[in-house]
C-alpha positions in Angstrom: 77.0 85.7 98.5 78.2 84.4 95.2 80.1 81.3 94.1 82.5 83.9 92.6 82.7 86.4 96.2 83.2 82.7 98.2 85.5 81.8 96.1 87.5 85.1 96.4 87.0 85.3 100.5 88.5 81.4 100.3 91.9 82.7 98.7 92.2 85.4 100.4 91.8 84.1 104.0 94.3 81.4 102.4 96.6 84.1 101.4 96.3 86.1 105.1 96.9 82.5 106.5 100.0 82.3 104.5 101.8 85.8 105.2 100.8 85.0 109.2 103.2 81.8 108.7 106.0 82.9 106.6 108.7 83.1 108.3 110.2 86.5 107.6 109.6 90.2 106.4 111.0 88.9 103.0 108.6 86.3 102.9 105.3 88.2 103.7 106.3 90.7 101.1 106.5 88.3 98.8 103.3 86.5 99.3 101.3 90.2 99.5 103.2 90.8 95.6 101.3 87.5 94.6 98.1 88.4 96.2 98.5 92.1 94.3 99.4 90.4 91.1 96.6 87.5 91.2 94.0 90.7 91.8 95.6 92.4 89.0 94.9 89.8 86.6 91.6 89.4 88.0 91.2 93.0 87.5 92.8 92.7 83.4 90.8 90.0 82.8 87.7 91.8 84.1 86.6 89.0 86.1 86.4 91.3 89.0 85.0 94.4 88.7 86.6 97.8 89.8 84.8 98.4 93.2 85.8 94.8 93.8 89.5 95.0 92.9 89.6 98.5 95.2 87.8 96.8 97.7 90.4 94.0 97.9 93.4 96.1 97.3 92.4 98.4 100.4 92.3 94.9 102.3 95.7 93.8 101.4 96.9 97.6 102.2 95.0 97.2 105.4 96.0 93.8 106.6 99.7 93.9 106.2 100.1 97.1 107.7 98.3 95.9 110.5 100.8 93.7 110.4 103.7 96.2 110.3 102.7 97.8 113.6 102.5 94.9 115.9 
């Protein structure tokens, strides 16, 4: 694993960590915008590559509606 993929897993167990704490729906959607946006502009700045930003995005899609059903 790269300096680059650790980096990435870092924030985004960071960011998972943060929408399991918030204390609302309000909140969590909030937080999943930012991690969207950050990965956008990882994307734009093509620090990430495509497979890597769909790879991520599907995360995010996955994990928060995992959160939505329980």
């Amino acid at each position: 694993m790269t300096r680059k993929d650790k980096q990435l897993r870092a924030w985004i167990q960071k960011q998972k960590c943060l929408i399991n704490e918030a204390a609302d729906q309000k909140d969590r959607d909030y937080i999943a915008m930012m991690w969207l946006g950050y990965l956008n502009g990882l994307r734009l700045t093509n620090a990430i590559t495509y497979r890597e930003y769909q790879e991520m995005y599907d995360e995010i899609q996955k994990y928060i509606a995992g959160l939505e059903v329980a």
